[in-house]
NUKEVEX-865184 format. One record per residue (C-alpha): residue number from 1; residue in three letters; chain; x, z, y. Coordinates in Angstrom, 2 decimals. Layout:
<site resi="NUM" resn="ala" chain="A" c1="X" c3="Z" c2="Y"/>
...
This chain:
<site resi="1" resn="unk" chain="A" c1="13.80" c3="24.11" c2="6.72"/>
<site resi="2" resn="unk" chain="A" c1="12.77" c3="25.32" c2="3.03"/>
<site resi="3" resn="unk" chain="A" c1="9.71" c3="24.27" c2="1.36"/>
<site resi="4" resn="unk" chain="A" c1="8.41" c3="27.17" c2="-0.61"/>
<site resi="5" resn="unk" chain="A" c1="12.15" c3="28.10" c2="-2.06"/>
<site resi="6" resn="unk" chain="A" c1="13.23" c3="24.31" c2="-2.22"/>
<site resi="7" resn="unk" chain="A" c1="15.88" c3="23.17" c2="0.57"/>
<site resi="8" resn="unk" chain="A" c1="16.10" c3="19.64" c2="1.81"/>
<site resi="9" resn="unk" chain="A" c1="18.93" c3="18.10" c2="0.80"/>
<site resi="10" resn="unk" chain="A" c1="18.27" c3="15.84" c2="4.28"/>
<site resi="11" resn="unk" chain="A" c1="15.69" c3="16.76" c2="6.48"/>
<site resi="12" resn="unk" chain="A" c1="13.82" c3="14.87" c2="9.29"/>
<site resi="13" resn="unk" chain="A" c1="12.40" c3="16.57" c2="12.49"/>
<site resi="14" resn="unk" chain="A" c1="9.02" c3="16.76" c2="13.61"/>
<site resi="15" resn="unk" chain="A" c1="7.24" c3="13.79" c2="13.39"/>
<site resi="16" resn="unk" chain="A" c1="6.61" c3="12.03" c2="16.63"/>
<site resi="17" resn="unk" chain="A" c1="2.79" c3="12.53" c2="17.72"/>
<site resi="18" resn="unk" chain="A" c1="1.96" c3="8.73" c2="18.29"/>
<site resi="19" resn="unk" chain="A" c1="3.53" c3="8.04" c2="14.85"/>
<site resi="20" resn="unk" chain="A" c1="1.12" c3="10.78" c2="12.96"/>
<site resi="21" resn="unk" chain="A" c1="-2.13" c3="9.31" c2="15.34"/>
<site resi="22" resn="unk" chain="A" c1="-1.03" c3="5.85" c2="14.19"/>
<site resi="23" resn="unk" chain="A" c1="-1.21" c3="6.64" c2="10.70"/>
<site resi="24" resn="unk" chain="A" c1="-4.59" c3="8.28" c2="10.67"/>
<site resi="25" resn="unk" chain="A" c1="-5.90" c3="5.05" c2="12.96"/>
<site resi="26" resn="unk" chain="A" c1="-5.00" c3="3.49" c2="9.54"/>
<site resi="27" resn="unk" chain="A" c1="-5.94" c3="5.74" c2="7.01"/>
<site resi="28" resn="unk" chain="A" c1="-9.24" c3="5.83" c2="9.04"/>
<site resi="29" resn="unk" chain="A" c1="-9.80" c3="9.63" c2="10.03"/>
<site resi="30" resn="unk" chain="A" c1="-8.28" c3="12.75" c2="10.55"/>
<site resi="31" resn="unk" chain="A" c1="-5.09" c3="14.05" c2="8.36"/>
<site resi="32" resn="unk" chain="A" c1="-5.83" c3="17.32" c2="6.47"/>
<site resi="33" resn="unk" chain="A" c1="-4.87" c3="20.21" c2="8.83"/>
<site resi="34" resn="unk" chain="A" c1="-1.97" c3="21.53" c2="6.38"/>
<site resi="35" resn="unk" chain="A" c1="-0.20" c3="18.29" c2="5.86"/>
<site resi="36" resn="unk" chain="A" c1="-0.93" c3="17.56" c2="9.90"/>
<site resi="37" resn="unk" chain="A" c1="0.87" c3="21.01" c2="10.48"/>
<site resi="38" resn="unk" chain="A" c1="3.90" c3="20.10" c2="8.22"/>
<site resi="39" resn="unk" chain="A" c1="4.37" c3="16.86" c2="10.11"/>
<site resi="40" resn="unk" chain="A" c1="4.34" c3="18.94" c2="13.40"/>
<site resi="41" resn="unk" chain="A" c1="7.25" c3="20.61" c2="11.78"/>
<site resi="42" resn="unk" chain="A" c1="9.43" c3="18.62" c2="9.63"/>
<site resi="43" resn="unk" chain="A" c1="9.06" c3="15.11" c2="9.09"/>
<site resi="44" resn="unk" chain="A" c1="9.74" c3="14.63" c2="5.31"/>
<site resi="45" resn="unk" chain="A" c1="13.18" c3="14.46" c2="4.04"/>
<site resi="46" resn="unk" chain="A" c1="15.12" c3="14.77" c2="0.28"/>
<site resi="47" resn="unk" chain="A" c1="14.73" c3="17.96" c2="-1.73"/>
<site resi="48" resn="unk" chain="A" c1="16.99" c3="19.24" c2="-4.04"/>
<site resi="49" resn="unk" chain="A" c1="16.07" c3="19.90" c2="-7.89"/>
<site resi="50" resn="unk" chain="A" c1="12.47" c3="21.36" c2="-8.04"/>
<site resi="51" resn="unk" chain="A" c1="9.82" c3="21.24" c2="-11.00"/>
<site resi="52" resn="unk" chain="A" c1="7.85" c3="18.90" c2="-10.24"/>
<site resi="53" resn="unk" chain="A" c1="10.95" c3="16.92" c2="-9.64"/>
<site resi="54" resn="unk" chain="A" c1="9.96" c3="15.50" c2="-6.46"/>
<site resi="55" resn="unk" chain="A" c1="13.27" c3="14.12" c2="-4.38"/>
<site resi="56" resn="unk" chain="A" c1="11.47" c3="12.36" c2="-1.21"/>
<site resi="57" resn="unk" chain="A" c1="8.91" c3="13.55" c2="1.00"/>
<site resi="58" resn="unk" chain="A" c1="7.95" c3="10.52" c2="3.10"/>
<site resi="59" resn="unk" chain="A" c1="7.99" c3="10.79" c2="6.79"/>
<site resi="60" resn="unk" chain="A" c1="5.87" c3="9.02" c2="9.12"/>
<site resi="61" resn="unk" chain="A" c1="8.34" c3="7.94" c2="12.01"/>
<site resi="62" resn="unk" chain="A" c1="8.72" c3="4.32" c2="12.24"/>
<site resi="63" resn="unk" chain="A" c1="12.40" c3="4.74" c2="11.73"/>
<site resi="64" resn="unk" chain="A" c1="12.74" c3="7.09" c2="8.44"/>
<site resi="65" resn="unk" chain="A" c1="14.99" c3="6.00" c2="6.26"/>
<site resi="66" resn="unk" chain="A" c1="13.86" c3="3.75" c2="3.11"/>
<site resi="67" resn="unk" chain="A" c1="12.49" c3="5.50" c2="0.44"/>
<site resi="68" resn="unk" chain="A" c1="11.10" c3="7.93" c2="2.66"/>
<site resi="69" resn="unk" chain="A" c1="9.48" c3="6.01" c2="5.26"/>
<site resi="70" resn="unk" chain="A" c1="5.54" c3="6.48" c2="4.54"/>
<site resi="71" resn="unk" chain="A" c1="4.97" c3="3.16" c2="5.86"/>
<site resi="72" resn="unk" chain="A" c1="6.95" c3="1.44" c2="3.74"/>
<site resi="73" resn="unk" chain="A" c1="5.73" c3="2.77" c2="0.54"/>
<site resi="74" resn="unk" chain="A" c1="2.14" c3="1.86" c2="1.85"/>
<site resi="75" resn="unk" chain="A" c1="3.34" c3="-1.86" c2="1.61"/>
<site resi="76" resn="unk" chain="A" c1="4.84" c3="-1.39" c2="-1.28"/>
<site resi="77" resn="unk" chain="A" c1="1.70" c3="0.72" c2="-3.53"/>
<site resi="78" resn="unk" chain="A" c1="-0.48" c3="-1.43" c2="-1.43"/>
<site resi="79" resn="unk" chain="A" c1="-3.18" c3="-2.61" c2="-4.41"/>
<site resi="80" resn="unk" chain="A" c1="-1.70" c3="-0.78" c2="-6.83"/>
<site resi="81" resn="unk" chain="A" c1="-3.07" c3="3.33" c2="-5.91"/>
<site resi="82" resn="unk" chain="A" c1="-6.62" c3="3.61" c2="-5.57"/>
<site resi="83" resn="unk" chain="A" c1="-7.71" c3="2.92" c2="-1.84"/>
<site resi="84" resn="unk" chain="A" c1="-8.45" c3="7.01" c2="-1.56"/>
<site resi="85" resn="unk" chain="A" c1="-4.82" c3="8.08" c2="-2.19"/>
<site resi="86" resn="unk" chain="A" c1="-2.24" c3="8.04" c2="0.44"/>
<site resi="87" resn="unk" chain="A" c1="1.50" c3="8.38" c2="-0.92"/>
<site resi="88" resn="unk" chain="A" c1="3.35" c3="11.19" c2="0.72"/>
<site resi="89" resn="unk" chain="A" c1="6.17" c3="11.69" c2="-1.91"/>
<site resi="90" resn="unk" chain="A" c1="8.06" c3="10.40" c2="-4.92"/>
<site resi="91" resn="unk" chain="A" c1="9.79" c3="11.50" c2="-7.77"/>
<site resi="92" resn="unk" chain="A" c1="13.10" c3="11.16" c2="-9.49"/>
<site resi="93" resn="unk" chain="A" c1="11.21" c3="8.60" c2="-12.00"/>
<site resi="94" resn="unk" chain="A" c1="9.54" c3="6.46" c2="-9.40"/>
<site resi="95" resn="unk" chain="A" c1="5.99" c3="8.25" c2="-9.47"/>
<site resi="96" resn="unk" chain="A" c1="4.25" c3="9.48" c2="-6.58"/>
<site resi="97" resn="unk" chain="A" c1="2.18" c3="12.21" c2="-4.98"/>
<site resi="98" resn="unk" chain="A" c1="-0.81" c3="11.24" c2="-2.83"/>
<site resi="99" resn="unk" chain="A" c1="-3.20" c3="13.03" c2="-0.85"/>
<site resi="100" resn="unk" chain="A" c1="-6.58" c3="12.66" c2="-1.32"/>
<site resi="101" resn="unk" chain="A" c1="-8.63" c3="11.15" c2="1.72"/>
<site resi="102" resn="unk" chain="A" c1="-12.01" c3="10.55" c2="0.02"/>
<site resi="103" resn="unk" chain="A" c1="-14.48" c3="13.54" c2="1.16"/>
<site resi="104" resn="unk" chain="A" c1="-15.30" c3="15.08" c2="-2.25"/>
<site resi="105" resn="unk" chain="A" c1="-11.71" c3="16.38" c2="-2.52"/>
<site resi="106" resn="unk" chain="A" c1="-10.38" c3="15.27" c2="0.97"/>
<site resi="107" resn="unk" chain="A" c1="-6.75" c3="16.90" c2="1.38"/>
<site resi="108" resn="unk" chain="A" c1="-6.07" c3="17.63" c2="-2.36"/>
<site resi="109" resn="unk" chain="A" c1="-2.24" c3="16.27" c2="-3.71"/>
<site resi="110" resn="unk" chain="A" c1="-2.04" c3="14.07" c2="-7.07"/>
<site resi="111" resn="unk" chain="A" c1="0.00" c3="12.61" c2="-9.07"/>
<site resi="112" resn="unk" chain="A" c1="0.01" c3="9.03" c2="-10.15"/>
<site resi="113" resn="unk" chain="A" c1="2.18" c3="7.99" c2="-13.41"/>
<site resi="114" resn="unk" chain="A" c1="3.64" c3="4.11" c2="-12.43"/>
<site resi="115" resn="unk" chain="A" c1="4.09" c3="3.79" c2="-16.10"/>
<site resi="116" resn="unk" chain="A" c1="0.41" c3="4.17" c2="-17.06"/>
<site resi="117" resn="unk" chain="A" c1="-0.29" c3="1.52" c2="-14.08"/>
<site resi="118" resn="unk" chain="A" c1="0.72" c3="-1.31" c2="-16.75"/>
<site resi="119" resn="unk" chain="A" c1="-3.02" c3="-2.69" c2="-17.97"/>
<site resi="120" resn="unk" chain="A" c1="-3.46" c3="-2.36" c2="-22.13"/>
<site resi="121" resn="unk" chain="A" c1="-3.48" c3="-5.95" c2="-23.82"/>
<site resi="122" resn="unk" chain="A" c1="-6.01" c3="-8.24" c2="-22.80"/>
<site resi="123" resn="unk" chain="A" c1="-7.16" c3="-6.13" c2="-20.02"/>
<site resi="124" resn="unk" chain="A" c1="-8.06" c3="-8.82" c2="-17.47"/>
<site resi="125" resn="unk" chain="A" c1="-7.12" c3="-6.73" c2="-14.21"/>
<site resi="126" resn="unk" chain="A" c1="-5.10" c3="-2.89" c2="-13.44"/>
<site resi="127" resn="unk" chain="A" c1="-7.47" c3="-0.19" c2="-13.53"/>
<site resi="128" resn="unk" chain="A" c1="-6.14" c3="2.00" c2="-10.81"/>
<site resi="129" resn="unk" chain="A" c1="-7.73" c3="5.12" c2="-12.22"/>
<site resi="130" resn="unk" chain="A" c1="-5.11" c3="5.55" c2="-14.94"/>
<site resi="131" resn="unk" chain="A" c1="-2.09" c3="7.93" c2="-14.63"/>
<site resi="132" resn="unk" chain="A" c1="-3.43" c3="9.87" c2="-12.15"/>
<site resi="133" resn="unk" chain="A" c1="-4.37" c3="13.70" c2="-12.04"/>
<site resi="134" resn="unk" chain="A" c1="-4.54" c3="16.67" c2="-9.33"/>
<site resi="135" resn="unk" chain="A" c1="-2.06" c3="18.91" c2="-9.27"/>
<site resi="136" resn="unk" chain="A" c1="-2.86" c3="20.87" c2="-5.67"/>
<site resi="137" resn="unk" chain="A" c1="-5.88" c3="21.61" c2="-4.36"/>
<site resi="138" resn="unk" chain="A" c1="-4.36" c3="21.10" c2="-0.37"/>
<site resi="139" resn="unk" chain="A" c1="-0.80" c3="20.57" c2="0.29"/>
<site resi="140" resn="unk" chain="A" c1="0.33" c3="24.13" c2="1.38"/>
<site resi="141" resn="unk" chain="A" c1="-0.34" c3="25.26" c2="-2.85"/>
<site resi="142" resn="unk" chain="A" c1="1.63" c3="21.79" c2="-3.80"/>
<site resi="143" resn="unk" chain="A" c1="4.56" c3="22.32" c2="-1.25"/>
<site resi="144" resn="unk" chain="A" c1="4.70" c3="26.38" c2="-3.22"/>
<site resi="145" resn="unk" chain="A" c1="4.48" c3="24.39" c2="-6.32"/>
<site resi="146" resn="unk" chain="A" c1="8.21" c3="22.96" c2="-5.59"/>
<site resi="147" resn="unk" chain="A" c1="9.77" c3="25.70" c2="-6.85"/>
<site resi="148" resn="unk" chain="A" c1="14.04" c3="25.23" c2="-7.56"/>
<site resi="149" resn="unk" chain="A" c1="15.10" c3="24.70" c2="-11.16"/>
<site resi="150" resn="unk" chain="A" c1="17.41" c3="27.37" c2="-12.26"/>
<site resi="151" resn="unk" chain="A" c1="20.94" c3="26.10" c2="-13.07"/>
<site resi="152" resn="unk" chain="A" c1="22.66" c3="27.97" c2="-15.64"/>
């Protein structure tokens, strides 16, 4: 399976149905309908070279490899994203892309910047707002957004 243009280097298959319901039992609702559909189909996997550099799409079976088991990374940005943003991928520098499950702009894909996580000098505690912005409105535009770098 291509996303929009980009293979997968390694590619999972669909993503078992009591793994997806398990997740949204966590995340507390429903999954956005797009990124629910891609799970139906492919269950995350490595991309090659793309522009927004993303290698990992993280799937949701209990048994996906590490870095691209979604549960996983949950422990791991546990604290650190704000509690709206689920992690569904990664990039070659360690950042992430998240969907959005707050309502005002449920189902929307951003990016969070681990480097801008680090609080200034005498901050007394992270502010999780930092080093992130949107970059997709719903996760159909960001998977078209992974379009292949050219090689020359």
């Amino acid at each position: 399976m291509d996303v929009a243009g980009v293979r997968y280097e390694m590619s999972d298959p669909p993503a078992p149905e009591a793994d997806v319901h398990r997740l949204e039992a966590l995340v507390g609702r429903d999954l956005p309908g797009e990124y629910r559909a891609y799970l139906a189909a492919q269950d995350g996997g490595w991309l090659e070279d793309n522009v927004y550099a993303v290698n990992a799409i993280f799937g949701v079976r209990e048994d996906a490899s590490y870095p691209t088991n979604i549960w996983k990374m949950i422990q791991v940005f546990d604290g650190r994203l704000p509690v709206w943003m689920l992690p569904v991928a990664s990039d070659v520098g360690g950042n992430l892309y998240a969907l959005s499950m707050r309502d005002a702009d449920f189902g929307s894909v951003w990016f969070w910047d681990h480097e801008e996580e680090e609080p200034e000098a005498g901050e007394e505690e992270l502010i999780l707002e930092l080093g992130i912005e949107k970059v997709a409105d719903d996760w159909n535009s960001f998977l078209e957004g992974l379009q292949p770098i050219a090689h020359e």
